[in-house]
C-alpha positions in Angstrom: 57.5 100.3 -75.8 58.4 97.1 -74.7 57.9 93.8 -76.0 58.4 90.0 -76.6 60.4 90.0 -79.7 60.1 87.6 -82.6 63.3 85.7 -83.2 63.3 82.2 -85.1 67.4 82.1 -86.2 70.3 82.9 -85.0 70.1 85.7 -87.9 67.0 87.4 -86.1 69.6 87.1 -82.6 72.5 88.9 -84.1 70.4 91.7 -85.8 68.2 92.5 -82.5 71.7 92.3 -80.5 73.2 94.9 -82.7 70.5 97.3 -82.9 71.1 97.9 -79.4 74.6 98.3 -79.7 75.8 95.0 -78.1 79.8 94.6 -78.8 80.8 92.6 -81.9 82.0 90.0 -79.2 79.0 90.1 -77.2 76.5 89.2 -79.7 78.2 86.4 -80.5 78.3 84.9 -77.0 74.4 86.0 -76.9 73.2 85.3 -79.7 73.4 81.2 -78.6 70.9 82.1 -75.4 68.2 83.6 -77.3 67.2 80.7 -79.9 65.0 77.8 -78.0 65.9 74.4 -78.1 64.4 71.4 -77.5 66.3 68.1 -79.0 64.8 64.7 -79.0 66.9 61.3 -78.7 65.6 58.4 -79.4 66.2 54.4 -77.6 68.6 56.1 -75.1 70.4 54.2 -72.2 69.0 54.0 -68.6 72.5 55.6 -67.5 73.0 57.8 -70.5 69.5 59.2 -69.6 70.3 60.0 -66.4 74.1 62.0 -67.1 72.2 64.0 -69.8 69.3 65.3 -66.9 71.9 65.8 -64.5 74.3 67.2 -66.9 71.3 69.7 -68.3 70.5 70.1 -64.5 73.9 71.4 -63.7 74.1 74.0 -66.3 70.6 75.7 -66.2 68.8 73.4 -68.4 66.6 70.4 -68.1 66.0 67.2 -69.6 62.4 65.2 -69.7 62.9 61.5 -69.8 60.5 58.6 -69.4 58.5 57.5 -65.8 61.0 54.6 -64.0 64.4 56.6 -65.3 65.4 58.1 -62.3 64.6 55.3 -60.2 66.2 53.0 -62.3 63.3 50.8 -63.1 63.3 51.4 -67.1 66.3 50.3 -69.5 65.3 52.7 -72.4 63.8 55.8 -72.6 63.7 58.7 -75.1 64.9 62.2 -73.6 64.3 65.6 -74.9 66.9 68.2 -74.0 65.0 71.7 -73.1 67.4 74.6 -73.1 69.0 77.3 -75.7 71.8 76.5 -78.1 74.3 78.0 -75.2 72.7 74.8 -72.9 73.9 72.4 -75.9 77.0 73.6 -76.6 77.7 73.9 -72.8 76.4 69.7 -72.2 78.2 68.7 -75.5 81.6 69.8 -73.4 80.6 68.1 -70.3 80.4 64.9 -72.5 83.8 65.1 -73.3 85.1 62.5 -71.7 82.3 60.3 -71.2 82.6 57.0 -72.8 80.0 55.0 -71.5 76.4 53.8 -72.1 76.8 55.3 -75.9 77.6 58.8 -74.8 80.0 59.4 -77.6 77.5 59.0 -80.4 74.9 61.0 -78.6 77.6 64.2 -78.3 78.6 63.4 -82.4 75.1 64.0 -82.9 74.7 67.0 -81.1 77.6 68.5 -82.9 76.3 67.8 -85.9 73.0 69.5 -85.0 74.8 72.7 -83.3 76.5 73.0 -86.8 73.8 72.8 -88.8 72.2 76.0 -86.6 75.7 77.9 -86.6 76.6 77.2 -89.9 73.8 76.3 -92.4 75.7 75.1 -95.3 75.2 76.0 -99.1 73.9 73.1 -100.4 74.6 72.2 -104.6 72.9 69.7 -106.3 74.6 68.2 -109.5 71.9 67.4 -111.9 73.8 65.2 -114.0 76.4 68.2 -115.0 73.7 71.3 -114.7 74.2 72.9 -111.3 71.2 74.0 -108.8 72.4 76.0 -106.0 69.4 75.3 -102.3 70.1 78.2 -100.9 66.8 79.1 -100.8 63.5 77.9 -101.7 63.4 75.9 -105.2 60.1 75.4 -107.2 59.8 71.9 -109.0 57.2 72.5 -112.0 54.8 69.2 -112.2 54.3 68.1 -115.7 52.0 65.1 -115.8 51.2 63.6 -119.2 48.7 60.9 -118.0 44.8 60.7 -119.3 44.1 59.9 -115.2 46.0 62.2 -113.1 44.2 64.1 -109.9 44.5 67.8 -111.1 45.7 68.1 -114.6 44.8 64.6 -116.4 44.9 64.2 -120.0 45.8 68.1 -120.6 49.3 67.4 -121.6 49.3 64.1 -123.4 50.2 65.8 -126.8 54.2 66.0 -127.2 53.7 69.8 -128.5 51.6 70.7 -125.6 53.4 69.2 -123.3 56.8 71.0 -124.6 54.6 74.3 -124.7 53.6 73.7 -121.2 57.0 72.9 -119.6 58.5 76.2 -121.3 55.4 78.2 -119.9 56.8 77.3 -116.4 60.2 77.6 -117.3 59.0 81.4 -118.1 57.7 81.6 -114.6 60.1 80.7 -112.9 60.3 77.1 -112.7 63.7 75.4 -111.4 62.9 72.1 -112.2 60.6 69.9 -114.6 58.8 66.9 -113.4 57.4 64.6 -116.2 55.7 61.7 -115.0 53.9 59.3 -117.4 51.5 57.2 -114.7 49.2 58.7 -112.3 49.6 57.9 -108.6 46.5 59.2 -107.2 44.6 57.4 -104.4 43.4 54.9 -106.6 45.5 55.3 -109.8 45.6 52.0 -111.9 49.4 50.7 -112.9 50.4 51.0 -116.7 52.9 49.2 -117.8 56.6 50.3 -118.9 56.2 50.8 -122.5 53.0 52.8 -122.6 55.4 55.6 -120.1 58.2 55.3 -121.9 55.6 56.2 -125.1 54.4 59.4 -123.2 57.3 60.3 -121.8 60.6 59.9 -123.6 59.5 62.5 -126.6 58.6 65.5 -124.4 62.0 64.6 -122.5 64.0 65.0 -126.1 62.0 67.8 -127.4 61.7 69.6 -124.3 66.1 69.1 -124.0 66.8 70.6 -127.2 64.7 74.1 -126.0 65.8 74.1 -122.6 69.0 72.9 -119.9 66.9 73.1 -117.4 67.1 70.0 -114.6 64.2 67.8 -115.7 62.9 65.1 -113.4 61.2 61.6 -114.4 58.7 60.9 -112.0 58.5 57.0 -112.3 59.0 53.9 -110.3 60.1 51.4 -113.1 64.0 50.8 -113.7 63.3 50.8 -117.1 61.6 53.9 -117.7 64.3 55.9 -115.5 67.2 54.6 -117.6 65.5 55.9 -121.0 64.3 59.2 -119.4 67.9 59.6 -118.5 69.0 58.6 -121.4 66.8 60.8 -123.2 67.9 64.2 -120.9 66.0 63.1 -117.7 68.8 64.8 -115.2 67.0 63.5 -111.5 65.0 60.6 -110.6 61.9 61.2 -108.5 60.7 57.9 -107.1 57.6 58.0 -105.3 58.4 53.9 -104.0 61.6 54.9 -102.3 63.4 52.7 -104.9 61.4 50.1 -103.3 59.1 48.9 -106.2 61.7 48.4 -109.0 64.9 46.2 -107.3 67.1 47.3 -111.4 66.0 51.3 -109.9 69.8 51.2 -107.6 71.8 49.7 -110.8 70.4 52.9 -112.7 71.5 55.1 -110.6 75.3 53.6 -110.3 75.4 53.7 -113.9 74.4 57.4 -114.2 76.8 58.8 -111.0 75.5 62.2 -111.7 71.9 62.2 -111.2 70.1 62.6 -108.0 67.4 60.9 -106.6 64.1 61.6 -105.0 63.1 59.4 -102.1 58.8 59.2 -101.0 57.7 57.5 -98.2 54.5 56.2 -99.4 52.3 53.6 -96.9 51.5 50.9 -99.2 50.8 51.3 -102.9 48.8 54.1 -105.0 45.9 51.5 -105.5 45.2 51.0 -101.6 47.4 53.4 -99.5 44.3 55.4 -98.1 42.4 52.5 -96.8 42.9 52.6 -93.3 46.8 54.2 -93.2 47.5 54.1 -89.6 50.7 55.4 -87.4 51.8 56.0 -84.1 54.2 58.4 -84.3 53.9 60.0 -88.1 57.2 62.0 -87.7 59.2 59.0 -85.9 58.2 56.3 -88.5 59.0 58.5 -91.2 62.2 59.3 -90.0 63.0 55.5 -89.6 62.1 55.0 -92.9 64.2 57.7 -94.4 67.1 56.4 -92.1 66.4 53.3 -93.7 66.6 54.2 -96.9 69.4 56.7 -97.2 71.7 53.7 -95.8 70.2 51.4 -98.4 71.2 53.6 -101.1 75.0 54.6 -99.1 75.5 50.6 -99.1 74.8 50.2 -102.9 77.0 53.4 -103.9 74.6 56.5 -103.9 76.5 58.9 -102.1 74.2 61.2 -99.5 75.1 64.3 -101.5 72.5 62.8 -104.5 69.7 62.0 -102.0 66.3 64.0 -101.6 63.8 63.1 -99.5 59.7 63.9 -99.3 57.8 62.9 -96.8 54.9 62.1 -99.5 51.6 64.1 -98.5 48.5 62.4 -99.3 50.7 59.2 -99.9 48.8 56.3 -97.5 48.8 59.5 -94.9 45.5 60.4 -93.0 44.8 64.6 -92.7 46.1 64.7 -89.2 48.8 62.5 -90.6 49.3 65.3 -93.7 49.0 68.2 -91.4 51.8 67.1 -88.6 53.9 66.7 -91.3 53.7 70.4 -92.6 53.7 71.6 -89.0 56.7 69.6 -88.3 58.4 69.2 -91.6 61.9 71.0 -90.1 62.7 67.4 -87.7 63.3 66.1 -91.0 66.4 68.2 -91.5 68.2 65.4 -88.8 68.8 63.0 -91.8 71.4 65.9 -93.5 69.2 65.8 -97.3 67.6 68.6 -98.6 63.8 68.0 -98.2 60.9 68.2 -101.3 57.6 69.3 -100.0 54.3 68.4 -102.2 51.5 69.7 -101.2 49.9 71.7 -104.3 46.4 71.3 -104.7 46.2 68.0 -102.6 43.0 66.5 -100.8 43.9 67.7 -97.3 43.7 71.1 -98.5 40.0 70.0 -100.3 39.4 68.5 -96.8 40.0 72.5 -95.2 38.8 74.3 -97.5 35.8 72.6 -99.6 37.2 73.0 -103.7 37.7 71.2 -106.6 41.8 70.3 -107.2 42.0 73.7 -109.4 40.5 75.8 -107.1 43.2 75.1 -104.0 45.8 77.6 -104.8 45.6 79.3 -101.5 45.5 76.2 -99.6 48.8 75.5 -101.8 50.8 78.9 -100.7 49.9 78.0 -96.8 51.8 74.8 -97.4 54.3 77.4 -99.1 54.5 79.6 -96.3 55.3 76.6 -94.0 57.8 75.0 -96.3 60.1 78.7 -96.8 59.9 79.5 -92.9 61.7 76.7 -92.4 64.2 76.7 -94.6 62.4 73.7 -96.9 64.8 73.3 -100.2 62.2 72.5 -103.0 58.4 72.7 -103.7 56.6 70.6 -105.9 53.6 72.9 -107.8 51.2 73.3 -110.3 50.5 77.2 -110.0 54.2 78.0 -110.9 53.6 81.9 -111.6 51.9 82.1 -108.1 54.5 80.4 -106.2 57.6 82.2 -107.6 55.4 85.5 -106.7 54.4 84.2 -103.1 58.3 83.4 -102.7 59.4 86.7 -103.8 57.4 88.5 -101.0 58.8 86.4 -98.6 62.2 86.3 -99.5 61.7 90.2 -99.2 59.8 90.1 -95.7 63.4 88.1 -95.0 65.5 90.7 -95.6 64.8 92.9 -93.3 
């Protein structure tokens, strides 16, 4: 019977070449023409513009770029490269010897984009000393021992249940724990440093001497990071971006092995949904993260520490939240693995009319979205369920 096949990866190209028997040497040189590519560039030279259509024109391919670059009336333009990885490959040669109009950075970045297709990399995070291997799909467990907190407030406030609650997910398959002592819901008042150190530090120290399991302090005060840390704490999860607290980037120098989590948030927890507004959701986000990762490169923080999350339901609007999911792969560009959160959040409520505990299936879409494209860690509340959902699909994968 025939059909259109299915085929996302370069994986899925090599296994339907070989099933009909295509020659070892053959697949390989195939394998490029089957996998769709489109790649954006951004701010791009009038005459760059132009050599990369003509280029793309000359080998089969295309390239769309703004109204007034052909004729010369525009000085900028954006340009999106349509082809197959074969068309890439093929322009990146043609650009060999073009030194002009910033042609040379434009073909470093399409190498570094062909390799990250060809040969996805095993990525290891060093959690202060305890190594995670993102090879595939990693599940952050969300601890939150606030009295305010969207989903789970005031549940976990007691140190005992806290530590009993943090082992349960450890049992179900949690990679990662993420204490956080101050809510940042829509809305969510500030506490000050002492009262999260008080919630915090003791489920950190009890929780350390049960466990070796990467624990992550969820906090935006210098202060409380260096006694989380201190305490066990082996990854920093800053929902400000390291833009709240200007002591958060002497923390991390002094603890070289611990990573850190970078949200883009619009605004602050107490306003950041009234009236969050962008043009381009994707493209400001990526500025930001550009932004960022050089900050923390400038001050020391080597890239290899640095996680990024694009913060759902952080100053975002629901077309805002729901671009991101649909789009979260662009964000593999900046060369850090990627956190998705997305459990139980109010887009899903906005769907799918339910209370916070009632949006678990709303919570595995997001999952589904996040593992098909290759998304390193999820942040969740339903542990047992995730590491279940995963399971399947990492199954469905094998095949």
């Amino acid at each position: 019977m025939n059909r259109i096949l299915s085929i996302y990866s370069l994986q899925d190209a090599r296994r339907e070449l070989e099933k009909i028997k295509v020659s070892s040497q053959g697949v390989e040189v195939m394998a490029v023409k089957t996998v769709g590519l489109s790649i954006k560039l951004t701010d791009i030279k009038l005459g760059a513009a132009n050599i990369l259509k003509q280029e793309m024109l000359s080998i089969g391919g295309d390239a769309a770029v703004a109204r007034g670059v052909v004729n010369g009336k525009l000085e900028i333009s954006d340009v999106i490269l349509l082809g197959n990885l074969d068309k890439i490959k093929k322009l990146v040669e043609k650009l060999d010897h073009q030194t002009i109009f910033g042609l040379p950075k434009i073909k470093q970045d399409l190498i570094k984009s062909i390799d990250r297709l060809e040969n996805p990399h095993s990525k290891i995070l060093n959690c202060n000393g305890i190594q995670l291997e993102l090879n595939d799909t990693k599940i952050i467990g969300i601890l939150n021992v606030t009295p305010d907190s969207f989903s789970d407030g005031n549940k976990y406030l007691d140190t005992e249940k806290a530590v009993e609650r943090a082992l349960e997910m450890i049992g179900e398959g949690a990679d990662i724990i993420d204490i956080g002592g101050e809510s940042t819901r829509p809305g969510a008042e500030k506490v000050d440093a002492e009262t999260e150190i008080e919630r915090v530090i003791p489920i950190i120290k009890e929780l350390r001497k049960h466990s070796d399991i990467p624990i992550s302090i969820d906090t935006t005060k210098a202060e409380v990071a260096k006694e989380a840390m201190q305490a066990g704490a082996s990854i920093l999860n800053d929902i400000s971006a390291l833009k709240f607290d200007a002591n958060m980037i002497k923390v991390l120098q002094n603890f070289p092995q611990v990573p850190v989590i970078l949200m883009h948030m619009q605004g602050t927890p107490e306003k950041m949904q009234e009236n969050p507004y962008y043009e381009d959701v994707i493209e400001e986000l990526l500025d930001f993260f550009e932004e960022r990762i050089n900050f923390c490169e400038e001050n020391g923080i080597l890239r290899e520490r640095i996680i990024i999350d694009p913060g759902i339901g952080f100053g975002k609007r629901q077309e805002d939240n729901l671009v991101i999911l649909k789009k979260i792969s662009e964000f593999k560009c900046l060369g850090v693995p990627i956190l998705l959160g997305a459990s139980r959040k109010s887009f899903i409520g906005n769907i799918i009319d339910s209370r916070p505990t009632e949006r678990l299936s709303g919570s595995l879409a997001a999952a589904a979205y996040a593992f098909q494209n290759d998304i390193e860690i999820i942040r969740v509340h339903d542990v047992q369920e995730h590491r279940r959902f995963l399971k399947v699909m990492k199954e469905i994968r094998k095949i």
